[in-house]
C-alpha positions as CSV (number, residue, x, y, z in Angstrom):
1,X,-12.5,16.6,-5.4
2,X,-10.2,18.7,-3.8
3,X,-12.9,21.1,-2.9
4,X,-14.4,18.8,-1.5
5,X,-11.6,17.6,0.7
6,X,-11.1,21.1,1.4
7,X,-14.5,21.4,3.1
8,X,-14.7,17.9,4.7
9,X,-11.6,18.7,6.8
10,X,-13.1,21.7,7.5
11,X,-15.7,19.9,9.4
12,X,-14.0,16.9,10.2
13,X,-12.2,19.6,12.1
14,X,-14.5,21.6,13.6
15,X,-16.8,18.4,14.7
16,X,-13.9,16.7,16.6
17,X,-13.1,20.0,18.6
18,X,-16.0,20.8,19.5
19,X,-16.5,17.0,20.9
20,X,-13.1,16.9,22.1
21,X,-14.0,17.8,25.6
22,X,-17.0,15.3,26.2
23,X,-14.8,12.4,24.9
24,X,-12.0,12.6,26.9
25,X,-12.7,9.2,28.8
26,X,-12.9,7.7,24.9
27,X,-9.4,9.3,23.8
28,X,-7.9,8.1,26.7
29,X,-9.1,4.6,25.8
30,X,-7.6,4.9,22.6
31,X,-4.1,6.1,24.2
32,X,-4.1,2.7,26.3
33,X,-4.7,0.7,23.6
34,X,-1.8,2.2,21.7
35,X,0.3,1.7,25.0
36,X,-0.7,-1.6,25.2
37,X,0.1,-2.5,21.8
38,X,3.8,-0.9,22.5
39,X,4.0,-2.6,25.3
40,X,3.1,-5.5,24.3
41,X,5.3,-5.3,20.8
42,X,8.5,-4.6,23.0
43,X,8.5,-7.3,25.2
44,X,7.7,-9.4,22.4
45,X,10.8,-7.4,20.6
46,X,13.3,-8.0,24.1
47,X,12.4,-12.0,23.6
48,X,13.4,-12.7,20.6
49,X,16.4,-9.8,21.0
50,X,17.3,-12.1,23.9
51,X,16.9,-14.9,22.4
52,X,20.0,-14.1,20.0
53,X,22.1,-12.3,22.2
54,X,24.7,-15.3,22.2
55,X,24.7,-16.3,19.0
56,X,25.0,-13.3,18.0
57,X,28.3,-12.5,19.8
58,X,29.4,-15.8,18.9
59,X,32.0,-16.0,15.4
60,X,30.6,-18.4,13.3
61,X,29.7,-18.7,9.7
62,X,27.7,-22.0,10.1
63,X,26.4,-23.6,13.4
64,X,26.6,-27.5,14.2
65,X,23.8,-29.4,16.2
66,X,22.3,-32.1,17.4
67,X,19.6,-33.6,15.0
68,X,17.1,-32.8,18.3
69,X,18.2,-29.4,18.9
70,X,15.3,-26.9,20.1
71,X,17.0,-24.1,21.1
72,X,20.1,-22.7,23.2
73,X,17.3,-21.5,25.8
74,X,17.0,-25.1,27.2
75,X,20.2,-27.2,27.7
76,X,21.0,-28.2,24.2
77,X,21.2,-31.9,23.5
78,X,25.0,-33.1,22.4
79,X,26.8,-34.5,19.3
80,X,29.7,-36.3,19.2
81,X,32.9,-34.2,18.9
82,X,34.1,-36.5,15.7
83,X,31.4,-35.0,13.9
84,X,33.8,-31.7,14.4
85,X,36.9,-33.3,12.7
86,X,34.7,-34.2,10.0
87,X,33.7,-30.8,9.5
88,X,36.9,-29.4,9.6
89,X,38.1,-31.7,6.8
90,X,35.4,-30.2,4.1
91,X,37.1,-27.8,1.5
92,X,36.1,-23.9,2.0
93,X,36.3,-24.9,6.2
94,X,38.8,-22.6,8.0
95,X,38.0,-23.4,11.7
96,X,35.7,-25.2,13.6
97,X,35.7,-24.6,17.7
98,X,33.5,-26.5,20.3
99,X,30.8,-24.4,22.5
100,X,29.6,-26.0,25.4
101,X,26.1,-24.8,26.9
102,X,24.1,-25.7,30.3
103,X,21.6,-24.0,32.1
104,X,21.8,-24.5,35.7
105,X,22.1,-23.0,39.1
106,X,23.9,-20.9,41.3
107,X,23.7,-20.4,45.5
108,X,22.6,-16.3,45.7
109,X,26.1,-15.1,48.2
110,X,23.0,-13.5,50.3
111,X,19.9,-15.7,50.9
112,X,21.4,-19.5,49.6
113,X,18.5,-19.3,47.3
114,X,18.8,-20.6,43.4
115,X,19.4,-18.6,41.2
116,X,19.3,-19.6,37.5
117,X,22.2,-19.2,35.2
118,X,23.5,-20.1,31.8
119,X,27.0,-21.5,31.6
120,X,28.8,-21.3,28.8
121,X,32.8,-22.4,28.0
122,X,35.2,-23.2,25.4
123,X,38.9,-23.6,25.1
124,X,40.6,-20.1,25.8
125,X,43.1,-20.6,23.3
126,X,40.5,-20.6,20.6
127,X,38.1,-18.3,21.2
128,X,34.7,-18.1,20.2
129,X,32.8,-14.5,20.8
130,X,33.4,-11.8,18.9
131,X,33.2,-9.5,22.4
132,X,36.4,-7.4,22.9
133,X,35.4,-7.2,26.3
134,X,35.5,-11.2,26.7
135,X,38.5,-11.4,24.2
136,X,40.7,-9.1,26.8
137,X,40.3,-11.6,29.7
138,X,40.5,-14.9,28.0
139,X,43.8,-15.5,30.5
140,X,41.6,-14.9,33.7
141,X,39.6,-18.3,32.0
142,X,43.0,-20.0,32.4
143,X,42.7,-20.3,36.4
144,X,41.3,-23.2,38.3
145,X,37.4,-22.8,39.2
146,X,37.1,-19.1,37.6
147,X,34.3,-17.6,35.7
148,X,33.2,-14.0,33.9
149,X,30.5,-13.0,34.8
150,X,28.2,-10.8,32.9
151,X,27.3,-7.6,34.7
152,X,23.7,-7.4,32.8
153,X,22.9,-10.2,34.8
154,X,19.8,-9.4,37.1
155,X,18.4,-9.2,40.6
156,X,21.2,-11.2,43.2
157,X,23.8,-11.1,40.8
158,X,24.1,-7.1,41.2
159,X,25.6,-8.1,44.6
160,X,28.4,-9.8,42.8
161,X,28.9,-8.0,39.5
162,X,28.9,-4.9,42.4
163,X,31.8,-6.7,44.3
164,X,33.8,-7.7,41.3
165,X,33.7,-4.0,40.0
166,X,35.3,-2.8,43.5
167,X,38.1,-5.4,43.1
168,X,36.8,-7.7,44.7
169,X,36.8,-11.9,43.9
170,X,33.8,-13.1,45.3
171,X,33.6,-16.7,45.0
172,X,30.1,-18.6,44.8
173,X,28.6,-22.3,45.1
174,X,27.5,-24.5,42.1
175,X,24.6,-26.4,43.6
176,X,25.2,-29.9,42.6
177,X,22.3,-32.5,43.9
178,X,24.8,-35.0,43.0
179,X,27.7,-34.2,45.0
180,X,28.9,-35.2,48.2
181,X,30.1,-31.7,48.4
182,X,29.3,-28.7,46.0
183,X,32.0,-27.2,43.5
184,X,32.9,-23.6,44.4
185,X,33.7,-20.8,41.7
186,X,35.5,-17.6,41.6
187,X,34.6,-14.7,39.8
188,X,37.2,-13.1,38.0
189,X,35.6,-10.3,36.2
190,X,33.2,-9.3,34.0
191,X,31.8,-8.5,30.9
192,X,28.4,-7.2,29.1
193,X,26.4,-9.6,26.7
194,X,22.9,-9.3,28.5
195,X,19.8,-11.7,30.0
196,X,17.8,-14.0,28.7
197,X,14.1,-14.0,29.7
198,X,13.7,-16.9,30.8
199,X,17.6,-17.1,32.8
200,X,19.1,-14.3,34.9
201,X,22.7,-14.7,35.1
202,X,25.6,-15.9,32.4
203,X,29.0,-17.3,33.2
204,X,31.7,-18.2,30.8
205,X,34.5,-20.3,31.8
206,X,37.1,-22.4,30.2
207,X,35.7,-26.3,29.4
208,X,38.0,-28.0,31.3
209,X,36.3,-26.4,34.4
210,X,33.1,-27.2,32.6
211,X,34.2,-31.1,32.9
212,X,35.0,-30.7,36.2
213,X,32.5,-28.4,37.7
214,X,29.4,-29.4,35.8
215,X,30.4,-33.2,34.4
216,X,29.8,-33.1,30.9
217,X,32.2,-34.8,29.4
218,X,33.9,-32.7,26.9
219,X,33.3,-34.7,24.0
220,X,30.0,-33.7,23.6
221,X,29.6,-31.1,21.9
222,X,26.7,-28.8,22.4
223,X,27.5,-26.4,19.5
224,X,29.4,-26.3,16.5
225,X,31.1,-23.3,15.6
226,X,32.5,-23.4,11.7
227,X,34.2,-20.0,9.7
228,X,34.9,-20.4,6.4
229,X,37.4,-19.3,4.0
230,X,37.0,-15.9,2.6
231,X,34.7,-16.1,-0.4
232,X,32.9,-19.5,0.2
233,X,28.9,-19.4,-0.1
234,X,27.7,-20.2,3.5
235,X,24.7,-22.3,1.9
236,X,26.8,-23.8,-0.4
237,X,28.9,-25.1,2.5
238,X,26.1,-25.8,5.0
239,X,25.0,-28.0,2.6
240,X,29.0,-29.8,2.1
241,X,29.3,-29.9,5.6
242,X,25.7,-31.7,6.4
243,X,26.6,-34.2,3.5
244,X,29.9,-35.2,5.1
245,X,28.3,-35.4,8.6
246,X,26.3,-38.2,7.2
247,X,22.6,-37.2,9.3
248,X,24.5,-37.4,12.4
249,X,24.0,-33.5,13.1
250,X,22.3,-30.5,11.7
251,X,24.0,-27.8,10.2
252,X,22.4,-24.2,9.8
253,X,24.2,-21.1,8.2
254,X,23.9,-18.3,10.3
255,X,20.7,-16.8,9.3
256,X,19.0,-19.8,9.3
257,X,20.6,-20.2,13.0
258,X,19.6,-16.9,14.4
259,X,16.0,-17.2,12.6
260,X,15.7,-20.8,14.5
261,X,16.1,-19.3,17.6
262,X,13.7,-16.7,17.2
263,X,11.2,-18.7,15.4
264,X,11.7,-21.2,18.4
265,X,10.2,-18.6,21.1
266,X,7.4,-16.9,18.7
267,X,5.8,-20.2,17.8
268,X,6.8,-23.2,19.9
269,X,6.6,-21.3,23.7
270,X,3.4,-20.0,25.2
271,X,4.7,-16.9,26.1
272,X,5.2,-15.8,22.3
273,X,1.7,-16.6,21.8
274,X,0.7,-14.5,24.5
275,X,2.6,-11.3,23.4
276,X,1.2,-12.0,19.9
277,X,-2.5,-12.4,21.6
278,X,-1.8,-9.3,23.6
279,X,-1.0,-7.2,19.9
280,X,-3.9,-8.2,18.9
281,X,-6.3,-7.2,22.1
282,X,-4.5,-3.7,21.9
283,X,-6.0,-3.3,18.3
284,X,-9.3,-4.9,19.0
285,X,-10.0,-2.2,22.3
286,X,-8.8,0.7,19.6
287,X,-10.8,0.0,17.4
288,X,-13.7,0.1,19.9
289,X,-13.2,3.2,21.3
290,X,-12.3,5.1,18.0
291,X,-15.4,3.8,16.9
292,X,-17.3,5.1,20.1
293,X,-15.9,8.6,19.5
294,X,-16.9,9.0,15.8
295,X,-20.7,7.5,17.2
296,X,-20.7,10.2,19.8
297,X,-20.3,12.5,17.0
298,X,-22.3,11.2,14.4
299,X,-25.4,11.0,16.7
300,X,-24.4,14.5,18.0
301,X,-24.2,15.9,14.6
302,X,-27.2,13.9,13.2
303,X,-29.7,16.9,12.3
304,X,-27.0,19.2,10.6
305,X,-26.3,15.6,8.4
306,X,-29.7,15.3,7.4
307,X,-30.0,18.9,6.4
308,X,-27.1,18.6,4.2
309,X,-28.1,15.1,2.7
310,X,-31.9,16.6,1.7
311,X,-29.6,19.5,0.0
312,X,-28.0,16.7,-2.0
313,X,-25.1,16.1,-0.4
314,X,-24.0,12.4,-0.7
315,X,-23.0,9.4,1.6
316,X,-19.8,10.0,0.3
317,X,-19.4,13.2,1.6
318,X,-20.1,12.3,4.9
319,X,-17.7,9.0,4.6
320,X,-15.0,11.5,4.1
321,X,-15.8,13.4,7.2
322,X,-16.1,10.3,9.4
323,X,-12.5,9.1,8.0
324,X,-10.8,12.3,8.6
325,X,-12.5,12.2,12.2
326,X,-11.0,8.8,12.5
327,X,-7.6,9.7,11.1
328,X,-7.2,12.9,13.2
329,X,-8.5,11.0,16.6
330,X,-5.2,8.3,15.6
331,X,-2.6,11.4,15.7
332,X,-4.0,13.0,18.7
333,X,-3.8,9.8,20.4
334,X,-1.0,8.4,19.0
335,X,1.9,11.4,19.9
336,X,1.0,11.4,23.8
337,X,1.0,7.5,23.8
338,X,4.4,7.5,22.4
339,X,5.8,9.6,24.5
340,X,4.1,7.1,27.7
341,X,5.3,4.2,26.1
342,X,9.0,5.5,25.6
343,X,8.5,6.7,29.8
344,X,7.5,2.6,30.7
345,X,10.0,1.1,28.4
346,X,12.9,3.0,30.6
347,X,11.4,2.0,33.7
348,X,11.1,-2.0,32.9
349,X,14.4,-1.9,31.1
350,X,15.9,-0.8,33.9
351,X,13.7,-3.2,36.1
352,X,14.5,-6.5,33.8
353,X,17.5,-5.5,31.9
354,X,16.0,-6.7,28.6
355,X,17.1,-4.9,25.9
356,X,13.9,-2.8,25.4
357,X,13.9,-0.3,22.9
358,X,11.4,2.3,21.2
359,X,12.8,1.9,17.6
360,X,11.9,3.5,14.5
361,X,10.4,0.5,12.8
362,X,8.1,-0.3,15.9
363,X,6.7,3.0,15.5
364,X,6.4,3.0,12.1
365,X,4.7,-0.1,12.3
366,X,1.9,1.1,15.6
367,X,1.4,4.0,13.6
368,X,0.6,2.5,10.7
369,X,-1.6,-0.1,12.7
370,X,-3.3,2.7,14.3
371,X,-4.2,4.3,11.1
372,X,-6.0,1.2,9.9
373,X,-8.1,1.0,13.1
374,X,-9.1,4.3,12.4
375,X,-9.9,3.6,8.6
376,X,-12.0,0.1,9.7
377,X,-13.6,2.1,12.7
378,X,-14.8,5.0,10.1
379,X,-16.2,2.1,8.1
380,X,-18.2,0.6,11.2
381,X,-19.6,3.9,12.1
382,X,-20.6,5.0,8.6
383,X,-22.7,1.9,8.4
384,X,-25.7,3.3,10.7
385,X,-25.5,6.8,9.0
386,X,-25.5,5.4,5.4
387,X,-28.5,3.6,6.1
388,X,-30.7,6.5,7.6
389,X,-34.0,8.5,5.6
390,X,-32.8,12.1,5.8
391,X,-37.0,12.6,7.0
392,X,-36.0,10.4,9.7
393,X,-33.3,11.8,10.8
394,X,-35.7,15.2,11.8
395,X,-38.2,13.5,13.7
């Protein structure tokens, strides 16, 4: 057998150099279908990163609901603030802290166009992120009509996160249909969290300003923020906590919170589907070309095949060869198409400010991807050559 090998790579070898040149056009092929599957796998990747970049900053052991939450994308529904004391009263609670979410608008400081933003407050004296950065400048929360901003934020909010960093205060309109005349805030300073995909900018302020600027009242709560005591079981608590609240909220441990969120924009939003889809294309149009290369060289190698299957070699044989084609056309492909990919993921990080990334698992995972659309390609191509007369093959 490993004779056998021996010579098939031999061959495999030899047969792919030699057709290297004349398939060029199919190699490339293969090298955008890789790319596209990167491509397609990161932005998929910087969606659900971005769909936890909050909760994830946020110090919390369990989360509090509403029984109609969705997600923190869209402005979550409330829940009464009571359903906070009760909380606090269960055994193994340490803390529980309101968060206070909306997604609404701000006037760009250039063009008075919208620009969409995700406002988020709490009481300063008990804070709720686990950002140093945000942590450091609770006081500047304390003044009247003041926000942090979050530098990540994109397109016209470089003009003020630009402003703010050269000392300035620049101070911007809430649009409020509403109102006889719209609230204006100040921007204080700034910190780093990151985008959303769907929402440019993020402000944090204080919630009395919430009340005031955006007219929530403050006892609905949009999120529930519990710790526990050192040592409690979060599930063991989740479930204490949801038995106290009596079905009037839902409580998740964090896990299950985080795994919401993401599960939220994979399944239930048509752009998940579509980066899903868009995996799958990528390995469909691999697949295809792989399989036109190893043709290509079957049908160019045809003769020598049949000379060596009337010496008695078997299919076998020449399944080897065809697999080892297929393998070796995946690694050639697959090193420049990495290096391409990790080129366009700087360029629309930098463009979008998601938080694209070329990790180790994602190419771990293309790789091995690729490898199998070589393996099922070798299969498809063998079929015609397994089912030829060696006489036929001469004439």
């Amino acid at each position: 057998m490993r004779a056998m090998l021996s010579e098939t790579f031999f061959m495999a070898i030899r047969q792919l150099a030699h057709r290297a040149r004349g398939s060029l056009g199919m190699l490339a092929g293969v090298c955008v279908a890789i790319i596209l599957m990167f491509m397609q796998l990161g932005f998929r990747n910087a969606l659900y990163d971005s769909a936890v970049t909050i909760p994830e900053a946020v110090d919390a052991d369990l989360f509090i609901t509403s029984t109609i939450y969705e997600s923190l994308s869209a402005t979550p529904p409330w829940f009464p603030r009571t359903a906070l004391y009760q909380a606090q009263s269960v055994p193994g609670v340490a803390d529980v802290r309101s968060l206070y979410c909306y997604v609404g608008e701000l006037s760009s400081p250039r063009t008075n166009a919208k620009m969409s933003a995700w406002f988020l407050a709490f009481d300063p004296k008990r804070p709720v992120f686990r950002n140093a950065e945000i942590n450091e400048k609770l006081d500047l929360l304390k003044l009247p009509n003041s926000v942090l901003l979050d530098r990540l934020s994109r397109y016209e909010y470089e003009t003020l996160t630009r402003a703010v960093e050269q000392g300035a205060r620049p101070r911007i309109v809430v649009p409020m249909a509403s109102a006889t005349l719209s609230p204006v805030i100040t921007i204080e300073g700034l910190f780093s969290l990151g985008p959303s995909f769907f929402v440019d900018g993020l402000a944090i302020m204080n919630d009395i300003n919430f009340y005031r600027l955006i007219g929530v009242p403050l006892d609905r709560v949009s999120l529930g923020l519990v710790t526990l005591q050192p040592g409690v079981d979060p599930a063991a608590a989740r479930d204490t906590v949801a038995a106290a609240l009596g079905g009037t909220a839902k409580v998740f441990t964090r896990d299950e919170y985080l795994a919401a969120e993401r599960e939220f924009y994979a399944v239930r939003t048509p752009i998940g589907a579509i980066f899903n889809l868009g995996l799958v294309v990528g390995v469909v149009v691999g697949i295809v070309f792989i399989s036109q290369v190893l043709h290509s060289i079957i049908d160019a190698n045809l003769k020598e095949y049949a000379v060596l299957m009337a010496m008695g070699y078997e299919v076998r044989f020449f399944g080897l060869i065809v697999f080892e084609i297929s393998i070796a056309v995946s690694i050639v492909t697959f090193i420049p198409s990495v290096l391409a990919s990790y080129l366009l993921y700087s360029l629309a990080a930098d463009a979008t400010g998601l938080p694209l990334a070329l990790s180790v698992g994602s190419i771990s995972g293309v790789l091995g991807t690729v490898l199998g659309m070589g393996a099922l390609a070798s299969l498809l191509s063998m079929r015609k050559l397994s089912k030829a007369n060696p006489l036929d093959l001469f004439s």
